[in-house]
N, C-alpha and C positions, 0 to 999 in steps of 0.2 A: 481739394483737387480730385477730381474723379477720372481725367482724361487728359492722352498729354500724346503730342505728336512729336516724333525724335528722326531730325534733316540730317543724314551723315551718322551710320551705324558702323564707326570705327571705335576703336580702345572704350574712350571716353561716351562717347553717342552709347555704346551697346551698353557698355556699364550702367549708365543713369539709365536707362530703358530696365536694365533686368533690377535695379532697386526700385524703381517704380512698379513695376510689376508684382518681384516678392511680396510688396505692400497694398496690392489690388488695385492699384490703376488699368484702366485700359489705355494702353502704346501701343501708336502705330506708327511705323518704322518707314523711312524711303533713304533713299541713297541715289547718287547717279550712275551707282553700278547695283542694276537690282539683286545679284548674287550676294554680295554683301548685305543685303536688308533682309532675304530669304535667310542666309546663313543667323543674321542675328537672331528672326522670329525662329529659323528652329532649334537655339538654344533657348527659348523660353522668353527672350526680350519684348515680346509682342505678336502685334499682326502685320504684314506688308500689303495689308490694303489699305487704301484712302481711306480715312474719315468722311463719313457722310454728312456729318453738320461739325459746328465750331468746336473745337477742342478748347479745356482750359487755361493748358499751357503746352508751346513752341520752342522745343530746345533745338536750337540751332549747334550742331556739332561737325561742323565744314571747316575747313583751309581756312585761316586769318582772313588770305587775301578773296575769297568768298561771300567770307562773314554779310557785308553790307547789300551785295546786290541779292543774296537770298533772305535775308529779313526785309529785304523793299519789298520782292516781291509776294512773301508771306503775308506781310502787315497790307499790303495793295489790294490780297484778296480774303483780307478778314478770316484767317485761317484758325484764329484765337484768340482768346481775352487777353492771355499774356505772352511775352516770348522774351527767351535769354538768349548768351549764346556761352557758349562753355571755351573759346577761343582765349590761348594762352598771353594775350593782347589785346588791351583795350581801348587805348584812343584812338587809332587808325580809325577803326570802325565805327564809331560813333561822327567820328569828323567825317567820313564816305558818307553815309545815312543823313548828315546834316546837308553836305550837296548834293544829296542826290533830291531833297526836298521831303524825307519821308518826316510823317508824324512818329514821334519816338516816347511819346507820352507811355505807350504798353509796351515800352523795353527798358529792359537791363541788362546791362553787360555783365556777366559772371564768369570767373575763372578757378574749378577746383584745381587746389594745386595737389595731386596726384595723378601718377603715370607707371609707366615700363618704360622697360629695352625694345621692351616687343609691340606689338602693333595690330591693328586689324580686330576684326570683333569676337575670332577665336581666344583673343588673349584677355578681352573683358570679365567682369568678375563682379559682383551684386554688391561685393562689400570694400572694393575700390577705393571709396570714399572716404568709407567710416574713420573718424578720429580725424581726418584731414582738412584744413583750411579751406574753405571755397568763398574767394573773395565776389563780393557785391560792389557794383560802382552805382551808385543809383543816381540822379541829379532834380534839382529843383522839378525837372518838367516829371520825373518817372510818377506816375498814379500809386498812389500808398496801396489799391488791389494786387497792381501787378508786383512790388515790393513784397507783399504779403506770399503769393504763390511761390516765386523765386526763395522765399525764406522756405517755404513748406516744402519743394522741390530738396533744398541743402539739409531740413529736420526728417525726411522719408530718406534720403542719402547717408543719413548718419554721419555728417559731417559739420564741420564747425564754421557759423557766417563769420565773415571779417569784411566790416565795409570798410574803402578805400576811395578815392579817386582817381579817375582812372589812367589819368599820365604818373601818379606817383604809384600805381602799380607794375605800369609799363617798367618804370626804376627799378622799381626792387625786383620782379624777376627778371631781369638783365644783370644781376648780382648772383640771384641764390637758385637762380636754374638755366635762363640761355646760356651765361659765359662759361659755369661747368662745365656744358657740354661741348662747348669749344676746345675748352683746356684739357677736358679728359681724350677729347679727339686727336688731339697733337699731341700727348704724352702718348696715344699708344700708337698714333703715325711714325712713332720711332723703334717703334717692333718691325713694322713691315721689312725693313731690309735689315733688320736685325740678324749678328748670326746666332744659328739656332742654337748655339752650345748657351750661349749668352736668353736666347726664351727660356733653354728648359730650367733656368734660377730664377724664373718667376714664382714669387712669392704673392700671400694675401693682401701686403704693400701695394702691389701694381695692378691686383684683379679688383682691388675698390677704387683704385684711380681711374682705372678704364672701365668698370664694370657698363657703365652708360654710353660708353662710343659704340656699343652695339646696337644705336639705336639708328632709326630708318633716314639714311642723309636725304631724302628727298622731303620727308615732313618736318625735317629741320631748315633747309634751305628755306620755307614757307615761312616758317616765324620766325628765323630770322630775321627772313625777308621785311616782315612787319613791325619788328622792333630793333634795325640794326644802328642808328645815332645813340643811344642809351647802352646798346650791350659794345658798342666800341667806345663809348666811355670808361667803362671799365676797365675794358682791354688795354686802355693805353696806362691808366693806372698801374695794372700788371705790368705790362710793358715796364715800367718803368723801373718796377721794384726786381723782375729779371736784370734788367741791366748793370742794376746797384748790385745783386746779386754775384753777374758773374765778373765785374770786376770785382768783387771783394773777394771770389776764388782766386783771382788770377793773384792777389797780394798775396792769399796764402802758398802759391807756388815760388813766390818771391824768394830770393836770396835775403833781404834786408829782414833784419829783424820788425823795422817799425811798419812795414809793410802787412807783413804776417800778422802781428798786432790790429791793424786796423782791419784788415782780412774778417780774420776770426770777429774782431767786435760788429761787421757788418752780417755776416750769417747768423749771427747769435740775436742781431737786432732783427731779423725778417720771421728767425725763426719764434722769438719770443713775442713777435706780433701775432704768429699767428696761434699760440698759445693763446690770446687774450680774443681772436677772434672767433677761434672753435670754441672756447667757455658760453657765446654768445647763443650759439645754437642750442632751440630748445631739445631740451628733452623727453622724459617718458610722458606721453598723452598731452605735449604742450609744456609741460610743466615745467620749472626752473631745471638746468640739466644738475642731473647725480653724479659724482663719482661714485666707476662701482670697481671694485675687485673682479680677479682674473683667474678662474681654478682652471687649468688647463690638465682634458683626460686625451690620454692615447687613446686611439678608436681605433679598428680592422674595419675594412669596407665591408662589413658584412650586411642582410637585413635585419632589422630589427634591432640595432646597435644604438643608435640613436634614444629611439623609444626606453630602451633599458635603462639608458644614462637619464633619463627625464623622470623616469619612475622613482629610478632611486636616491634622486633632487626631491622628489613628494614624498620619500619616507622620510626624510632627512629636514620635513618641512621648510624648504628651503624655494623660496621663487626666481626662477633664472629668470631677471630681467633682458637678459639680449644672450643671441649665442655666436658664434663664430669657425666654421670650419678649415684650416687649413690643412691640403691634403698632401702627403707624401709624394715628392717624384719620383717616379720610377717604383712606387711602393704603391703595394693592395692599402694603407694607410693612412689616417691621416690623425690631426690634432684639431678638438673641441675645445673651442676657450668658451665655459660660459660664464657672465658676467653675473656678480651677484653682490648682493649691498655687504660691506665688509663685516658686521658683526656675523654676518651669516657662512662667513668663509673657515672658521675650525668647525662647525657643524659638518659642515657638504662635504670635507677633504674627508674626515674620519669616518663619514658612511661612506664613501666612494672607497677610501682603502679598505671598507673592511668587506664590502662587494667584491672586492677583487682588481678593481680598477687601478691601471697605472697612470701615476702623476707625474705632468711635469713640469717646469718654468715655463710661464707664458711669452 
């Protein structure tokens, strides 16, 4: 791939532009608001002039409900050899494309599964990508060239193919990313008239439950829009297990002993299910997940505080796999949990104590 034109310089569009680039492709960038296609070329994503002859590859990075009538008219005027589209939903679009009559031999549907809170092409980033899934739906008709580019496209992205088809795609992310963002949306829609004595005891509990409801309801209403029979599958499953749920509180409020009894063994069953469904989720780089250890240091909001605690995890040759801040209310403070494989956890505490560092229960 030498050349690659990028429809739609949002999050995603600007990303795969500025890792194409990093890597010497020529991008050129359009958008239906040219300010946004300007803003991405002048972070380095490209150029915002038209290509003068055919481009390699056509990443389509437009609204779901988009998707098809701008690959009609891409593929109508031979704009490329190949074209994807990076659309967080795949069979709509392929089934639009099929009536609308277009030839779909030089397409495939692709979806990286990577994102933010935030939005728009100031929030893009070259290495977006890397280490993350970006699934491939290819089909009987897809041309083995265009398969070939769209893989090159995911190996200059530094991320990981996963081919699928495309309605048991649509499935799984209605599982492991539209309906989160549903349910993180309605746990923190119970902040809004929340009282305030009652926010300021928010904990790192309720900032990873909602951390995502900061994300833009208008570009969710869109995929929703496009995958809502599968992600209200789900939902009524939840649905259901809420309900099992809050009667088996209500036994626990019971006066009768064998109520409470049954109470208790229904929380204990929803919650040790989902013990066995968070195991499920991978972990570091894909990998089977770890259990890691928890050294948790007091921190002062100061600068450079952080950097010190990491310095003296590398004298203590010790690798923080994951970190965790939770910060003090009402306090310049906070707490550092960083995770780290258990043999490695009497090395880190007794270089951290003997730095000076306070420890404390995670």
């Amino acid at each position: 791939m030498r050349t690659a034109v990028v429809i739609g310089t949002g999050l995603i569009g600007t990303s795969a532009a500025l890792a194409l680039t990093a890597r010497g492709i020529t991008v050129h960038l359009a958008d239906h608001d040219p300010d946004r296609a300007r803003t991405a070329a002048a972070l380095g994503a490209g150029t915002d002039e038209p290509p003068q002859e055919q481009v390699d590859l056509a990443i389509v990075a437009v609204p779901p409900a988009h998707v098809a009538a701008t690959l009609a008219d891409l593929i109508g005027r031979g704009v490329a050899r190949a074209y994807v589209d990076v659309a967080s939903v795949k069979g709509g679009p392929r089934r639009e494309l099929a009536a609308l009559g277009v030839d779909v031999t030089a397409y495939i549907g692709t979806h990286p599964m990577a994102g933010k809170e935030q939005s728009g092409p100031l929030a893009a980033t070259a290495d977006l990508f890397e280490g993350r899934p970006w699934v491939l739906t290819p089909t009987r008709d897809t041309e083995h060239e265009v398969l070939n580019l769209a893989l090159e496209l995911v190996a200059l992205s530094r991320a990981v193919p996963v081919v699928m088809d495309a309605d048991a795609h649509d499935r799984a992310v209605a599982l492991v990313s539209h309906t989160p963002q549903l349910v993180s949306s309605m746990v923190a829609a119970r902040l809004e008239e929340a009282d305030e004595t009652a926010v300021r005891l928010c904990g790192q509990g309720i900032r990873d439950v909602t951390r995502i409801a900061a994300s833009d309801p208008r570009m969710w209403v869109e995929i929703l829009s496009a995958n809502p029979g599968p992600v209200a599958d789900v939902l009524a499953g939840i649905a259901a297990d809420l309900e099992e749920t809050v009667e088996a509180l209500r036994g626990l409020q019971s006066g009768d002993v064998e109520k409470r009894r049954g109470g208790a063994a229904g929380i204990e069953d929803v919650l040790r299910r989902g013990n066995a469904g968070r195991v499920r989720v991978p972990g570091k780089h894909g990998a089977a997940p770890t259990v890691y250890e928890t050294v948790a240091v007091l921190i002062s909001d100061q600068p450079g505080e952080l950097a010190r605690i990491f310095a003296d995890a590398g004298r203590a040759r010790v690798n923080i796999e994951d970190v965790r801040i939770e910060h003090a209310t009402g306090q310049q403070a906070g707490l550092v949990q960083l995770m780290v494989e258990p043999r490695a956890v009497a090395g880190l505490t007794a270089e951290l104590r003997e730095r000076g560092w306070a420890l404390r229960q995670p």
